[in-house]
N, C-alpha and C positions, 0 to 999 in steps of 0.2 A: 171722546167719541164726537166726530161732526156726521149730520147729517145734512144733505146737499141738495138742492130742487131747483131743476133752472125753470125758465121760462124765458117767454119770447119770439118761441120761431113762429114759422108760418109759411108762405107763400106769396114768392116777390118776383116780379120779372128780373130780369138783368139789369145789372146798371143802379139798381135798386140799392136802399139800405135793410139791415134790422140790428136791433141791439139784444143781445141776447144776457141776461141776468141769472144770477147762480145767488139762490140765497143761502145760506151757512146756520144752522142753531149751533149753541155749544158755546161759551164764555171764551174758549181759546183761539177763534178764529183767525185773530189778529197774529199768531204764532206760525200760522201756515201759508207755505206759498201755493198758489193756486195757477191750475194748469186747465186748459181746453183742448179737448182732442174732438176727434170728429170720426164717423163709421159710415160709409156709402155700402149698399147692396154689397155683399158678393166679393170687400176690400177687406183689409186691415186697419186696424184703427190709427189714426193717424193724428201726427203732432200738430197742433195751431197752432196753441202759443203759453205761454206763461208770465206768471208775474211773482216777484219776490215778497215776502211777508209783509216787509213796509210799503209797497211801490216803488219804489224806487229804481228796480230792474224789471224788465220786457224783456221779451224777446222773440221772436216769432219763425215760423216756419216759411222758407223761402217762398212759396207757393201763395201765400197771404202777407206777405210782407210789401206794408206800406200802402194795404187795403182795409185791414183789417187793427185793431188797435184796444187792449184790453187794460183794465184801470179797478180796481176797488177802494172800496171805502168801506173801512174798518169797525167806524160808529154804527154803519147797518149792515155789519157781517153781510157781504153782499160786493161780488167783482161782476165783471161787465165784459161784455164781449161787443164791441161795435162793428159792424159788419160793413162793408164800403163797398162799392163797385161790383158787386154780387154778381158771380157767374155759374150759368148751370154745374160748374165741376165744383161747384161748393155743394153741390143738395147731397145732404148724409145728416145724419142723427149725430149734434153734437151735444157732447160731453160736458162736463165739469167735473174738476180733482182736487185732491186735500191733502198736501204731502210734507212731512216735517222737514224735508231739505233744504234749507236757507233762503236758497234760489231757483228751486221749483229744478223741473227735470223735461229732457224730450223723453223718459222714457214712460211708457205707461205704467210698468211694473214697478216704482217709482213713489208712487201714489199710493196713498192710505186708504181713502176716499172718494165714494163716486156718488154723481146723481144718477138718475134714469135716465136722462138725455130728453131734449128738446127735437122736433125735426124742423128741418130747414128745407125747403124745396125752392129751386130758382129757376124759372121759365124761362127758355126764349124766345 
């Protein structure tokens, strides 16, 4: 069993950063690859990004790719979401996931585990 709590968002103009954080309880953490999706009004929930059990694999959703850049550290059950060049079509309630597959997944059904989600809102 992981239970998952991110933190971090908030309210940023464009152009702007946030780092968004997903903490993990549970001894097994280090076993799971973890993934960020994100929910806008009225969408589908949509793939960010993910990271492999060890770090060693990323990978991101074309739409965020090369803005955005996720990383954990496994001594504080705790991945990371860095946000870069923040544009209004980022603001949606983003996620954090806990999935036993090696190298994490774009899909959401995929996933073991969720947080409540963080919101992100980006001004222009």
């Amino acid at each position: 069993q992981v239970q998952l709590v991110e933190s971090g968002g908030g309210l940023v103009q464009a152009g702007g950063s946030l780092r968004l954080s997903c903490a993990a309880s549970g001894r097994t953490f280090s076993s799971y690859a973890m993934g960020w999706f994100r929910q806008a009004p009225g969408k589908e929930r949509e793939f960010v990004g993910a990271i492999s059990w060890s770090g060693g694999i990323t990978y991101y959703s074309d739409s965020v790719k090369g803005r955005f850049s996720i990383s954990r550290d496994n001594a504080k059950n705790t991945v990371y979401l860095q946000m870069n060049s923040l544009k209004p079509e980022d603001t949606a309630v983003y996620y954090c996931a806990a999935g036993d597959r090696r190298y994490g997944s774009r899909r959401y059904d995929e996933y073991d585990y969720w947080g409540q989600g963080t919101q992100v809102t980006v001004s222009s």
